[in-house]
Each structure stands twice: as C-alpha cells, then as structure tokens.
PDB file of N, CA, C and O in Angstrom:
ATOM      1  N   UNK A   1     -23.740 135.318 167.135  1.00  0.00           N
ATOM      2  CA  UNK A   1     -24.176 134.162 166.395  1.00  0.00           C
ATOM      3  C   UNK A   1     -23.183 133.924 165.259  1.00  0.00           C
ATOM      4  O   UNK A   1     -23.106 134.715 164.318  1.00  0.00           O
ATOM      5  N   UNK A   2     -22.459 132.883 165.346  1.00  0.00           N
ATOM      6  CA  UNK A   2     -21.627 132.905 164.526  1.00  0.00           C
ATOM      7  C   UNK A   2     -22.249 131.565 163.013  1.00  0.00           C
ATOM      8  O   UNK A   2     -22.392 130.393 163.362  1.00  0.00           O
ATOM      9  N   UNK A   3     -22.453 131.834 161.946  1.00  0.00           N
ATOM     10  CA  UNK A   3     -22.749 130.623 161.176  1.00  0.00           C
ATOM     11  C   UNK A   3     -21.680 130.490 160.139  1.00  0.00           C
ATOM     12  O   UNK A   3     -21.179 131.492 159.630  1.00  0.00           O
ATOM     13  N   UNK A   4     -21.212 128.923 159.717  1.00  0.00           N
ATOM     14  CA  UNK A   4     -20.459 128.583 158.920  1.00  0.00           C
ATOM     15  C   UNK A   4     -20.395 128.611 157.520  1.00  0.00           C
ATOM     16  O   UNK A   4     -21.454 128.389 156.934  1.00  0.00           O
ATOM     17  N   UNK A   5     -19.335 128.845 156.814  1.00  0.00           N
ATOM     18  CA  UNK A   5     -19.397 129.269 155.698  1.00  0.00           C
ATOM     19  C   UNK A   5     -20.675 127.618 154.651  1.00  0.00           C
ATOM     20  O   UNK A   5     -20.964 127.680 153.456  1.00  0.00           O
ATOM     21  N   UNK A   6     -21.005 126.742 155.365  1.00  0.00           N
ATOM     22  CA  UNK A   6     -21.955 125.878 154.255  1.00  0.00           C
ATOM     23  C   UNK A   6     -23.031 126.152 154.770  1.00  0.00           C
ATOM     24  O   UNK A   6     -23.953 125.441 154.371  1.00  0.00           O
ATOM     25  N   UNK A   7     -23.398 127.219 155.813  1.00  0.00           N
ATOM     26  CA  UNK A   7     -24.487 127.749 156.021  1.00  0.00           C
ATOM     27  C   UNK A   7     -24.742 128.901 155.309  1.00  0.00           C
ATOM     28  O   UNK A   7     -25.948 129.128 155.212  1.00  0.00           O
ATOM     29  N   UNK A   8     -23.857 129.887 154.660  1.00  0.00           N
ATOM     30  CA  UNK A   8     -23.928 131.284 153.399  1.00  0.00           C
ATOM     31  C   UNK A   8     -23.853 130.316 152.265  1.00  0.00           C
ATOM     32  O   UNK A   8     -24.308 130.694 151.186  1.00  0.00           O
ATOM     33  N   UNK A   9     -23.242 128.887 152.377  1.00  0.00           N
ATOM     34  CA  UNK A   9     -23.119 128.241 150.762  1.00  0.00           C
ATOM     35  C   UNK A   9     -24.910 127.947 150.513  1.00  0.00           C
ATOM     36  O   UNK A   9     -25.429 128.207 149.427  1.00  0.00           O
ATOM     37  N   UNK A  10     -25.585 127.465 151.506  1.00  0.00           N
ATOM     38  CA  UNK A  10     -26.899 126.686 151.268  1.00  0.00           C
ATOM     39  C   UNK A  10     -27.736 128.146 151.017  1.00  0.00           C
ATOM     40  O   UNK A  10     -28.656 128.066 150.203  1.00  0.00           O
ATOM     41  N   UNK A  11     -27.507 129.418 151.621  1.00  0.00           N
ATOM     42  CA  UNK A  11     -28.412 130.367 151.423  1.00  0.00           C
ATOM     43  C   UNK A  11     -27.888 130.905 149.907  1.00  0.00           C
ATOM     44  O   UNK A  11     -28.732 131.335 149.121  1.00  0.00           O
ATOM     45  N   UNK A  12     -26.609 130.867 149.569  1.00  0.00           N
ATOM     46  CA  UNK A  12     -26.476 131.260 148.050  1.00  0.00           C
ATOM     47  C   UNK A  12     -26.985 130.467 147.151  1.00  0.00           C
ATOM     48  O   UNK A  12     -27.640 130.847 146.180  1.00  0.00           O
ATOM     49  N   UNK A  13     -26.698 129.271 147.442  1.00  0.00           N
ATOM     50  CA  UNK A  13     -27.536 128.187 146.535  1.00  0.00           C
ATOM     51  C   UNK A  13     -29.114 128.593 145.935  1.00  0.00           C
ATOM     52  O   UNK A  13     -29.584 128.695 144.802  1.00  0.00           O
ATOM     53  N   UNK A  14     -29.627 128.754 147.247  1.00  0.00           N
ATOM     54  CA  UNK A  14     -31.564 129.126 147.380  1.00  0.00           C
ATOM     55  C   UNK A  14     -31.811 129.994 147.214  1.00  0.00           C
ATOM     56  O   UNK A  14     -32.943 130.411 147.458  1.00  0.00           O
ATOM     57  N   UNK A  15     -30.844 130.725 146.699  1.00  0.00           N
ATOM     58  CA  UNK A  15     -31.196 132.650 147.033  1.00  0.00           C
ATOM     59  C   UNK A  15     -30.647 133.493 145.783  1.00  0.00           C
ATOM     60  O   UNK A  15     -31.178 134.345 145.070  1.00  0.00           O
ATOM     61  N   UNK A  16     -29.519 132.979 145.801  1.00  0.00           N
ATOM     62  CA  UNK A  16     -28.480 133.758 144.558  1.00  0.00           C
ATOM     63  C   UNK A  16     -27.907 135.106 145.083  1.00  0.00           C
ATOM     64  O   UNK A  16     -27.536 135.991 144.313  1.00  0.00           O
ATOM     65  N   UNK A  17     -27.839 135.247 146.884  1.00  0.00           N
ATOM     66  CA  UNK A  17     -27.646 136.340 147.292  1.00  0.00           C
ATOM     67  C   UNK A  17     -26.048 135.921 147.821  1.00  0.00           C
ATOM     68  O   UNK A  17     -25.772 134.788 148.215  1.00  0.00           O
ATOM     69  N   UNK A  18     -25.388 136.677 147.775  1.00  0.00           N
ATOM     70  CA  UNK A  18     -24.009 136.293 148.273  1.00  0.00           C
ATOM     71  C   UNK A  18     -23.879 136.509 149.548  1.00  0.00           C
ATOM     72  O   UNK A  18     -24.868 136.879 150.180  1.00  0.00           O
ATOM     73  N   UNK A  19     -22.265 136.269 150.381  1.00  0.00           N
ATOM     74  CA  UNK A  19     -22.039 136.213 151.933  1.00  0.00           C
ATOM     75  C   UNK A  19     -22.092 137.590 152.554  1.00  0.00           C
ATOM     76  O   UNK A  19     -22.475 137.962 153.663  1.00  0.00           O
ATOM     77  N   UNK A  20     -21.409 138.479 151.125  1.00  0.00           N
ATOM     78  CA  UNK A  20     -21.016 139.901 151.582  1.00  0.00           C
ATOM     79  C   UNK A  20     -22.360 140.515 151.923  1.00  0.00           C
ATOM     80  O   UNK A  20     -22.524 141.282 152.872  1.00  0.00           O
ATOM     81  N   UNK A  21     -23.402 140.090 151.003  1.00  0.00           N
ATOM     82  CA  UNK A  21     -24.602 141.122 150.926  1.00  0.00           C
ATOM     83  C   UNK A  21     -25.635 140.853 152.042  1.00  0.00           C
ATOM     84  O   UNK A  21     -26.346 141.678 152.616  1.00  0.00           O
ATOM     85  N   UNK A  22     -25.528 138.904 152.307  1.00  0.00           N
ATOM     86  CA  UNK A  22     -26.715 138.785 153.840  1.00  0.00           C
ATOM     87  C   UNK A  22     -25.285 139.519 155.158  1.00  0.00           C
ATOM     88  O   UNK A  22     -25.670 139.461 156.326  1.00  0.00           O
ATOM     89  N   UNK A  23     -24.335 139.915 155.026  1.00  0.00           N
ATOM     90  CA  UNK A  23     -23.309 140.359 155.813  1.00  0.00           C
ATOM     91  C   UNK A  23     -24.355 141.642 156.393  1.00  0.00           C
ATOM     92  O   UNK A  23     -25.044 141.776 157.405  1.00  0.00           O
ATOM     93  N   UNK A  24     -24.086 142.456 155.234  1.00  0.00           N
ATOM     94  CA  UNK A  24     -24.277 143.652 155.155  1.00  0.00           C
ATOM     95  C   UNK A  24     -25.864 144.125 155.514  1.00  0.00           C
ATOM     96  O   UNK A  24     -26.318 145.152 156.017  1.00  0.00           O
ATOM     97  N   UNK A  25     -26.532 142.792 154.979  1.00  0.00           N
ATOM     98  CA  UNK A  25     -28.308 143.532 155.531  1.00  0.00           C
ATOM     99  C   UNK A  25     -28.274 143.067 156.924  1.00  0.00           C
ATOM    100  O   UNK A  25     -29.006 143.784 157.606  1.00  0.00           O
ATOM    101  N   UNK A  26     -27.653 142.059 157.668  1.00  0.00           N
ATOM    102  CA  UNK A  26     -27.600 141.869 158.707  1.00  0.00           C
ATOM    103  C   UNK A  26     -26.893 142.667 159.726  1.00  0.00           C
ATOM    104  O   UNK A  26     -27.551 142.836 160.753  1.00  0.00           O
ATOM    105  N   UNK A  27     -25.586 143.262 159.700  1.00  0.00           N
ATOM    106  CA  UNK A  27     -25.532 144.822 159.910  1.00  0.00           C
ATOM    107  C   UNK A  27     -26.451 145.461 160.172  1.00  0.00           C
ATOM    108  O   UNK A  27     -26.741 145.833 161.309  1.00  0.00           O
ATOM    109  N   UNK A  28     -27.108 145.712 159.091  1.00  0.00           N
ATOM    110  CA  UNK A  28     -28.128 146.630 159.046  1.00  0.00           C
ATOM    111  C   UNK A  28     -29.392 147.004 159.802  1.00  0.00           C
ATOM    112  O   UNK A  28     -29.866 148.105 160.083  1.00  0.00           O
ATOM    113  N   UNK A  29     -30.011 145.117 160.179  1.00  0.00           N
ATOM    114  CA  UNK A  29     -30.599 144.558 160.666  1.00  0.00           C
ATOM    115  C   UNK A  29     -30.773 145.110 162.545  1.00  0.00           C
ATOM    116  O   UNK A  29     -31.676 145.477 163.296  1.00  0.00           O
ATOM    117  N   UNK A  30     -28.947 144.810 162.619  1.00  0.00           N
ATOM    118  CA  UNK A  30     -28.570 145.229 164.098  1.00  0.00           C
ATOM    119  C   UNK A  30     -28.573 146.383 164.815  1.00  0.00           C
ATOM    120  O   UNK A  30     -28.669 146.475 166.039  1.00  0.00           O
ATOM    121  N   UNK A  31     -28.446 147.426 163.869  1.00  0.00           N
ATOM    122  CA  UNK A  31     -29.059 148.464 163.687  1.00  0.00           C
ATOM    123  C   UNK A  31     -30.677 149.032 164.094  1.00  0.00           C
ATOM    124  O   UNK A  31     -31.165 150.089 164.494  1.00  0.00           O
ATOM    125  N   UNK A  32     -30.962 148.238 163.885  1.00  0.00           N
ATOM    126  CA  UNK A  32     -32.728 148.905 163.542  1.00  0.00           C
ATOM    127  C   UNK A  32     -33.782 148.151 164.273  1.00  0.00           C
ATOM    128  O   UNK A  32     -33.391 146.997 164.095  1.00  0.00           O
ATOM    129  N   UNK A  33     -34.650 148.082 164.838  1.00  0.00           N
ATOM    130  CA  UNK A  33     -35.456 147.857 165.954  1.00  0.00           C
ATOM    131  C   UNK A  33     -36.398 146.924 164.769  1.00  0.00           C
ATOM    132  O   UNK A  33     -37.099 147.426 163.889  1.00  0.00           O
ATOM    133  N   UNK A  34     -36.189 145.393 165.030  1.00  0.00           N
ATOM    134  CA  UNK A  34     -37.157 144.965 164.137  1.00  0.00           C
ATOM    135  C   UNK A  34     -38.310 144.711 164.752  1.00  0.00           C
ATOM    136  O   UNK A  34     -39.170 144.256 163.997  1.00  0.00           O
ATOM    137  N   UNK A  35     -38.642 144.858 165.940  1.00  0.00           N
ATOM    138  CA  UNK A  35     -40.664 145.025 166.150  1.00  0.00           C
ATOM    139  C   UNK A  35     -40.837 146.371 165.787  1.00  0.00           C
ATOM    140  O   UNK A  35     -41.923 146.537 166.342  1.00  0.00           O
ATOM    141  N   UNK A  36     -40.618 147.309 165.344  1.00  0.00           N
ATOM    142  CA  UNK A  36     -41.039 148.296 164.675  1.00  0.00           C
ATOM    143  C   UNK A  36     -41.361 148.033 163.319  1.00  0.00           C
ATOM    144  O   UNK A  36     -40.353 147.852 162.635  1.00  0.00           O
ATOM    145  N   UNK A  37     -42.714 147.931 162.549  1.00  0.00           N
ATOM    146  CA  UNK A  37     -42.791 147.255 161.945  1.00  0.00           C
ATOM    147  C   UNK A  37     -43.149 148.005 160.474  1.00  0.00           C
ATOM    148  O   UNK A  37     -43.937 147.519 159.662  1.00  0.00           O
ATOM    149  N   UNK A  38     -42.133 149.794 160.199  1.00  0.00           N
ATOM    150  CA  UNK A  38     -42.363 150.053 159.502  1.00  0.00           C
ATOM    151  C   UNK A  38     -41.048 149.412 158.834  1.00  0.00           C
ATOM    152  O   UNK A  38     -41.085 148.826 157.752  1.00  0.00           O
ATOM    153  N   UNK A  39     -39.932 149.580 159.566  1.00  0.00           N
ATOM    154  CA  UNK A  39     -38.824 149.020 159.544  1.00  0.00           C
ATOM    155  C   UNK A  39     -38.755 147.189 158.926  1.00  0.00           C
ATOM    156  O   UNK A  39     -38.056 146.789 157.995  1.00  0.00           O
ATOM    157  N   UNK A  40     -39.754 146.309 159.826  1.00  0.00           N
ATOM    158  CA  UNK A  40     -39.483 145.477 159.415  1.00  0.00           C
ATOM    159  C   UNK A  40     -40.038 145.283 157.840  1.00  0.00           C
ATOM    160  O   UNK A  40     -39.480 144.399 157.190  1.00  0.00           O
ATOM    161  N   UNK A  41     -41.127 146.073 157.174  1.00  0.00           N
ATOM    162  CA  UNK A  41     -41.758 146.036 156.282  1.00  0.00           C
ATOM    163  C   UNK A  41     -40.284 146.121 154.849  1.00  0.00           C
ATOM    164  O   UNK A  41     -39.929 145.357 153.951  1.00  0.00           O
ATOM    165  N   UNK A  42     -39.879 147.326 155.289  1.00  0.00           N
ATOM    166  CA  UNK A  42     -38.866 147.526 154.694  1.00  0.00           C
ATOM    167  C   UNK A  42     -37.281 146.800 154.312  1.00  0.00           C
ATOM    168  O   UNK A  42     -36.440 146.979 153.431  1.00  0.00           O
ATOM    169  N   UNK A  43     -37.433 145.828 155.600  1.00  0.00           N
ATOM    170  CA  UNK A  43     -36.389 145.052 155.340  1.00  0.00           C
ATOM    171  C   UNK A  43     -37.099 143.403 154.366  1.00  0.00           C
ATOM    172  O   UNK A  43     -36.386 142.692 153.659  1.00  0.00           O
ATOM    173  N   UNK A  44     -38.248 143.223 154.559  1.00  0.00           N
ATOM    174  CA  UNK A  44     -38.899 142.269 153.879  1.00  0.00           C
ATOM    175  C   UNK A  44     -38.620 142.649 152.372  1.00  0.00           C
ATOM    176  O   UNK A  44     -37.834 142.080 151.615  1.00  0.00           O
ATOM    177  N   UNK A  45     -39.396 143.686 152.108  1.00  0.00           N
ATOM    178  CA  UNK A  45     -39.100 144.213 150.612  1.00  0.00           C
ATOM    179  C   UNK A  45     -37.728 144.129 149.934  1.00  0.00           C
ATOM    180  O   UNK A  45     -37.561 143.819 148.755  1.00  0.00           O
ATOM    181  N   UNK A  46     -36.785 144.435 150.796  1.00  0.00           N
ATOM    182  CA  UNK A  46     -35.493 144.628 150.054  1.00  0.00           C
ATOM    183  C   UNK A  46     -34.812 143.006 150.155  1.00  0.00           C
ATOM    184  O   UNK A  46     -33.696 142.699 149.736  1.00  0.00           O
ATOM    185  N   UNK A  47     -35.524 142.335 150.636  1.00  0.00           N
ATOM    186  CA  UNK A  47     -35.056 141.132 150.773  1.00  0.00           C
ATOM    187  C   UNK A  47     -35.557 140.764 149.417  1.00  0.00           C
ATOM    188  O   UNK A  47     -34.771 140.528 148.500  1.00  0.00           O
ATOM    189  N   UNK A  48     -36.741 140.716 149.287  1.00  0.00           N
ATOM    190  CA  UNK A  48     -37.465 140.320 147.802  1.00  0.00           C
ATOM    191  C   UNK A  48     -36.945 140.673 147.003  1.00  0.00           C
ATOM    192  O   UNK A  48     -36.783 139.819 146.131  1.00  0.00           O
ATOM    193  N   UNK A  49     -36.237 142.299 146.649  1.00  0.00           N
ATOM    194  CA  UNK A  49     -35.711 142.237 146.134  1.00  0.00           C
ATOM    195  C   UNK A  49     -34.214 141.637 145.240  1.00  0.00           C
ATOM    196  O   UNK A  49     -33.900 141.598 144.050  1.00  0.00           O
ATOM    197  N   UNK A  50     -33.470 141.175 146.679  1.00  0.00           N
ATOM    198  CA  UNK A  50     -32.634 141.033 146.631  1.00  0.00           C
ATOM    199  C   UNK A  50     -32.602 139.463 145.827  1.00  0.00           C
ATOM    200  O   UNK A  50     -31.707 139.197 145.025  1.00  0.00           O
ATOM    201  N   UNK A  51     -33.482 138.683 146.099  1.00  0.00           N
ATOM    202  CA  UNK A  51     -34.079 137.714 145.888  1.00  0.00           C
ATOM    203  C   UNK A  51     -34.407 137.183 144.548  1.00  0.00           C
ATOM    204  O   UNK A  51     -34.277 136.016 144.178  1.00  0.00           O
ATOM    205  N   UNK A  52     -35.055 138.661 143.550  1.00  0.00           N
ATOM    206  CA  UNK A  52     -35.680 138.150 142.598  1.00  0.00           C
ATOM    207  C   UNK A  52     -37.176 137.570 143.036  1.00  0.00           C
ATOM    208  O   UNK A  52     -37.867 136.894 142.273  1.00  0.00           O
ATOM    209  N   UNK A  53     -37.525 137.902 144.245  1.00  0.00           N
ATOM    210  CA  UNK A  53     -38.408 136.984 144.800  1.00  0.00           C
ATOM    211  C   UNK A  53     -39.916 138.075 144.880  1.00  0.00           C
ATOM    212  O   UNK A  53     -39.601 139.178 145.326  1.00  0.00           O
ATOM    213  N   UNK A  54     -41.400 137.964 144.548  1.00  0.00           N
ATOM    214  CA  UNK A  54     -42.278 138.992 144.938  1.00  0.00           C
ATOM    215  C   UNK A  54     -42.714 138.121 146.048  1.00  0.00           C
ATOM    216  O   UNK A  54     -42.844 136.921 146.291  1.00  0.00           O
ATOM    217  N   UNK A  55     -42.987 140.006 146.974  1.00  0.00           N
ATOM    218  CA  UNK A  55     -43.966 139.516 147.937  1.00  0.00           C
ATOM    219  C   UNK A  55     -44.761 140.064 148.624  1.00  0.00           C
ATOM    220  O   UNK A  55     -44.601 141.046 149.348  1.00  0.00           O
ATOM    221  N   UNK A  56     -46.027 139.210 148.356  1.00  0.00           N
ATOM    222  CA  UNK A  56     -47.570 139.649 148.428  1.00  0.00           C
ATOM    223  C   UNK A  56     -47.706 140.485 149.571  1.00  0.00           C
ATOM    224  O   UNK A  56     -47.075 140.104 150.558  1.00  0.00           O
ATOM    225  N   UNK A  57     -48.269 141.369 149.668  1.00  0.00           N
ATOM    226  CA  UNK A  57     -49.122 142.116 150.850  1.00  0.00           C
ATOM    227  C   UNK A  57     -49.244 141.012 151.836  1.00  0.00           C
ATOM    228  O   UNK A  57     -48.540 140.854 152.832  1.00  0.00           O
ATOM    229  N   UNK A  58     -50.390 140.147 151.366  1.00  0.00           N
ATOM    230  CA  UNK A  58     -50.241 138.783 152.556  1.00  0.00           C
ATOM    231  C   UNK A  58     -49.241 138.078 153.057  1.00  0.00           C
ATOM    232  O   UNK A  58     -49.066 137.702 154.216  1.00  0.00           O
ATOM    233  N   UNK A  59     -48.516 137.903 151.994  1.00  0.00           N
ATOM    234  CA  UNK A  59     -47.108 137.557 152.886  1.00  0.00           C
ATOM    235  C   UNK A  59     -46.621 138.491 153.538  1.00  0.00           C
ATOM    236  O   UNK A  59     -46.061 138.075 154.551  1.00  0.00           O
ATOM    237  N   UNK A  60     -46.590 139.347 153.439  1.00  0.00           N
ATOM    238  CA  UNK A  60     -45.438 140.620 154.166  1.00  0.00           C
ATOM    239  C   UNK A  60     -46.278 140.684 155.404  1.00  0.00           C
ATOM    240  O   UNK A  60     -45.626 141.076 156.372  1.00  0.00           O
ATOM    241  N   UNK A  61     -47.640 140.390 155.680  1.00  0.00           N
ATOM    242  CA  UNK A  61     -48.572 140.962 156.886  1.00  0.00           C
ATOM    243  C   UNK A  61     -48.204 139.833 158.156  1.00  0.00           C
ATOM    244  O   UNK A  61     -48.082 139.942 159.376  1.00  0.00           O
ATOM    245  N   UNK A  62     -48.095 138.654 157.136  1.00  0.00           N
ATOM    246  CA  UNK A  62     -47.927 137.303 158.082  1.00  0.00           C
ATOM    247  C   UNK A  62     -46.519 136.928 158.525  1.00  0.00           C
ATOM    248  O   UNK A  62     -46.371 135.996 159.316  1.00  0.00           O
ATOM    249  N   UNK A  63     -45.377 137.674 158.007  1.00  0.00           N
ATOM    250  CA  UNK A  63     -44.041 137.955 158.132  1.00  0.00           C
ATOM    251  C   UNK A  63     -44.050 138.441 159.403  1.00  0.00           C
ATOM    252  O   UNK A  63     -43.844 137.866 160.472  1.00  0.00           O
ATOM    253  N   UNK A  64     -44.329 139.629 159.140  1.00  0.00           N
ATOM    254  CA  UNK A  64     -44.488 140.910 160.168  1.00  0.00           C
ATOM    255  C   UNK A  64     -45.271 140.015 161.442  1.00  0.00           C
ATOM    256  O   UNK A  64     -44.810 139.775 162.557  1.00  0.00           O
ATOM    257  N   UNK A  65     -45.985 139.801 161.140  1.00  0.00           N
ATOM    258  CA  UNK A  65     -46.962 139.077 162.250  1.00  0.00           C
ATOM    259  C   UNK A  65     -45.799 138.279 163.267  1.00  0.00           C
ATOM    260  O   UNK A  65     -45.377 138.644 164.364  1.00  0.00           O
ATOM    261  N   UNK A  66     -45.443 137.015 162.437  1.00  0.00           N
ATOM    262  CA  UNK A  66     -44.919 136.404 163.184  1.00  0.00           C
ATOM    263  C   UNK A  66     -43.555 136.699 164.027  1.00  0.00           C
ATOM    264  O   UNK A  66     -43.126 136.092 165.009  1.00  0.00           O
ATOM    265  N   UNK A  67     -42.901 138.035 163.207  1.00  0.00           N
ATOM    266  CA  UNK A  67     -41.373 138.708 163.483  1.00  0.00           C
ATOM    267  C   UNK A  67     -42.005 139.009 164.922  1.00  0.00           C
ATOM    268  O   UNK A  67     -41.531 138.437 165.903  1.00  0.00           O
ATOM    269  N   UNK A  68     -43.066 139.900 165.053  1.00  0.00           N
ATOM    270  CA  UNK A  68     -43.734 141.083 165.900  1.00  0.00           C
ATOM    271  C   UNK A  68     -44.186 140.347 167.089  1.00  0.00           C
ATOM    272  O   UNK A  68     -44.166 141.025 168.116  1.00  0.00           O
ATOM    273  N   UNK A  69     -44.591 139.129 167.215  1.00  0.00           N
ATOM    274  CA  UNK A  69     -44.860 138.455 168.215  1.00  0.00           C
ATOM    275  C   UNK A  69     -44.104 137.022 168.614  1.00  0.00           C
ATOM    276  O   UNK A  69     -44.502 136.079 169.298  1.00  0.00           O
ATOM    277  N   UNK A  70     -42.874 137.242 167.919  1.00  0.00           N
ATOM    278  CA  UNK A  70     -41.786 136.414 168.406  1.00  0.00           C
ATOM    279  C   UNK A  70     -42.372 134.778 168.348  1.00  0.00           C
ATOM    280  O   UNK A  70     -42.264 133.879 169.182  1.00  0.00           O
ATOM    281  N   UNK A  71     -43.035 134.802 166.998  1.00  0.00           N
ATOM    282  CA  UNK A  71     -42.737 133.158 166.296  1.00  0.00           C
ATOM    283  C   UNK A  71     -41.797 132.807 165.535  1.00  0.00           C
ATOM    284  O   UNK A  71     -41.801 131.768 164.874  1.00  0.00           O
ATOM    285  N   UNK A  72     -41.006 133.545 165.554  1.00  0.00           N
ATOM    286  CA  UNK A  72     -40.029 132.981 164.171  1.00  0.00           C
ATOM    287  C   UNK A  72     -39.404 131.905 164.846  1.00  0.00           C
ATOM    288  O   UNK A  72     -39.543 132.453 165.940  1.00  0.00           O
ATOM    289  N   UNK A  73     -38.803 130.784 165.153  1.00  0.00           N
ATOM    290  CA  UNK A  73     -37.949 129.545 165.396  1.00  0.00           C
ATOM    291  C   UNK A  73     -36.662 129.838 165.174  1.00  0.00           C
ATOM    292  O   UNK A  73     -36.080 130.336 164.211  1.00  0.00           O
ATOM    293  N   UNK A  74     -36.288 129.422 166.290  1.00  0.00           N
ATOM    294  CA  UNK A  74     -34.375 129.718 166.718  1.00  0.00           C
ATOM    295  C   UNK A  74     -33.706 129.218 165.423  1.00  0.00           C
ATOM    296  O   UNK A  74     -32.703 129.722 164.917  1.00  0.00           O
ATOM    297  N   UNK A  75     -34.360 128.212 164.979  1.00  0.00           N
ATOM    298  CA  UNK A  75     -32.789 127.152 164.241  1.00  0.00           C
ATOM    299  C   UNK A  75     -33.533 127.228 162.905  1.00  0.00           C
ATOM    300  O   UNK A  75     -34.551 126.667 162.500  1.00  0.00           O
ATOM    301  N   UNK A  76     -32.375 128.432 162.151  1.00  0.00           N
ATOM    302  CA  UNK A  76     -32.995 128.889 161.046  1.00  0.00           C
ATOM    303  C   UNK A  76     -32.631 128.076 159.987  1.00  0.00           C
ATOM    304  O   UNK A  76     -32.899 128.486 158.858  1.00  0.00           O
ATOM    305  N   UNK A  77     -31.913 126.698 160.154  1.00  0.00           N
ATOM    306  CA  UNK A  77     -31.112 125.596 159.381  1.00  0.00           C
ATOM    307  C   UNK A  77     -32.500 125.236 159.199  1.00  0.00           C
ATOM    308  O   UNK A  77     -32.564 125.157 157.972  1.00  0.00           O
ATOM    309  N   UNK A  78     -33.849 124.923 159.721  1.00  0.00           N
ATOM    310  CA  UNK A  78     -34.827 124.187 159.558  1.00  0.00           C
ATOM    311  C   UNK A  78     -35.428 124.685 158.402  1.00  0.00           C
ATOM    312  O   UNK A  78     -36.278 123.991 157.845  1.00  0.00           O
ATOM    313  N   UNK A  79     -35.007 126.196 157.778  1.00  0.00           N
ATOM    314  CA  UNK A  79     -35.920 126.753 156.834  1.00  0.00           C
ATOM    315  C   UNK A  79     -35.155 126.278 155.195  1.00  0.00           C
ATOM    316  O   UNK A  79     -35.706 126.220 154.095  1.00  0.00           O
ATOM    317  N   UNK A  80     -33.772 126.002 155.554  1.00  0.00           N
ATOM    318  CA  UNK A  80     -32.947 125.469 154.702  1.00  0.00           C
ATOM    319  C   UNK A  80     -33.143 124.119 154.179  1.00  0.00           C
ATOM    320  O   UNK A  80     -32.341 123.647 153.374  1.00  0.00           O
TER     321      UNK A  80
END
C-alpha cells in the first residue's frame, strides 16, 4: 500500500504525529496479528498516546470490535 506524501501531510495536520513515527507504528503493526485483540488494545493506546488524544474504555471496545470483525472501510482518505 503505497500512500502519498499529502496523505502523511493531512494525518500530521489532524494528529501532530509525524511520517517517521505512523512509519514506524505501521512496521510494527505488520508485525503483530491485529485480531488478537490484546495486541490490538495496545496499539489503540499508544496511538492515543501518540495523539495527545484519551481513549475511553468504550471507545477502545468499539475499535476492537470493529478491527476484530473486519468493519473498518478500505479507503481510509474517508476518515480524513
């Protein structure tokens, strides 16, 4: 999956996270079995962190939810 650099510009904009660092959790990402969902718990959190962003128990359940049963939507430009 290759995305263009005004696709890391629009997520730095919204995020304040830089190219190197969604680089690097995405790496990470590839790595690690995300329907396992102690794993995905863990990558939610550090996202928040990364973020500046909290997030609720309920959010993290309905995250997980939707990661775990394959709702998330292909065209992640739509969340942008």
């Amino acid at each position: 999956m290759n995305f263009s650099d005004s696709f890391f510009n629009k997520i730095e904009k919204k995020t304040n996270v830089g190219k190197e660092t969604i680089l690097d959790l995405a790496k990470k990402l590839q790595q690690n079995d995300l329907k396992h969902e102690g794993t995905l718990r863990e990558v939610i959190q550090e996202l928040g962190k990364m973020t500046g962003k909290s997030v609720s128990k309920e959010k993290e359940d309905k995250i997980v939810e939707a990661v775990v049963n394959d709702k998330v939507p292909n065209d992640l430009n739509k969340f942008l």
